[in-house]
C-alpha positions as CSV (number, residue, x, y, z in Angstrom):
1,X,0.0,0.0,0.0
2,X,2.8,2.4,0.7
3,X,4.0,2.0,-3.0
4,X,0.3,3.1,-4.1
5,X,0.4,6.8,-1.8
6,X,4.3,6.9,-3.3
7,X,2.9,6.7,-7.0
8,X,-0.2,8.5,-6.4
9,X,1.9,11.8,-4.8
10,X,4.6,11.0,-7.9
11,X,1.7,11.1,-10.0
12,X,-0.4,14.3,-8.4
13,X,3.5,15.9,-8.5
14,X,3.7,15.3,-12.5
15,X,0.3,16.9,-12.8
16,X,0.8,19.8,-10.7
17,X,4.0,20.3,-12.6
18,X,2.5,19.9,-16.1
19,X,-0.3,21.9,-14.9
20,X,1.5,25.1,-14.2
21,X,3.6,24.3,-17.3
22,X,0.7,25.2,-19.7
23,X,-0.9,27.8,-17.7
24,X,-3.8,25.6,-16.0
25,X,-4.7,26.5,-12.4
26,X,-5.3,23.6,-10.6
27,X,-6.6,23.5,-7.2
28,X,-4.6,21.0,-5.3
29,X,-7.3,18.8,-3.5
30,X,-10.4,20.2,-4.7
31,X,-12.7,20.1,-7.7
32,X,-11.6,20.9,-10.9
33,X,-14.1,20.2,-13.3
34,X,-14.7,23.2,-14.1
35,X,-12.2,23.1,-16.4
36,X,-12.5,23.1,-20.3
37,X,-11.5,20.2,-22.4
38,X,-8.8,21.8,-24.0
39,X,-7.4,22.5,-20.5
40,X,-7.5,18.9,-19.2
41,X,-6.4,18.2,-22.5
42,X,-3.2,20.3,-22.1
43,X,-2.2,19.2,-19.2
44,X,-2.8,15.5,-20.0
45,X,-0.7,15.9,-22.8
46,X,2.1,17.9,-20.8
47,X,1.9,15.0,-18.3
48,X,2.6,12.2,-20.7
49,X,5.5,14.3,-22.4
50,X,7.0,14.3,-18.6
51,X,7.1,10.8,-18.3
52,X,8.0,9.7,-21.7
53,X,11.4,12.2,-21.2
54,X,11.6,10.6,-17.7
55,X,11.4,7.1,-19.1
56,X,14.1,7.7,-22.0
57,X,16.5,9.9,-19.7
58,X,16.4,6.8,-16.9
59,X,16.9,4.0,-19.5
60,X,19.9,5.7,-21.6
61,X,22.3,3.3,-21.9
């Protein structure tokens, strides 16, 4: 279960991260779907771009 919190604050990290990245105020534990698509849209985007570059950088060789 530990792993879980671990990879769910990782994850909420990434997001907050990507988030300000592309100009999206998120609240940080509160409702935000009030949103527009393009918004969540953005930042989902920006969030996958993280990890993908993440994902390379660690398995250089």
């Amino acid at each position: 279960m530990a792993s879980n919190k671990k990879n769910k604050a990782a994850l909420n990290s990434i997001k907050m991260q990507a988030a300000n990245e592309v100009g999206v105020n998120l609240k940080e534990n509160g409702y935000n779907g009030d949103l527009t698509s393009k918004q969540a849209g953005s930042v989902g985007g920006q969030m996958v771009k993280k990890m993908i570059e993440s994902y390379e950088n660690n398995n250089q060789q």
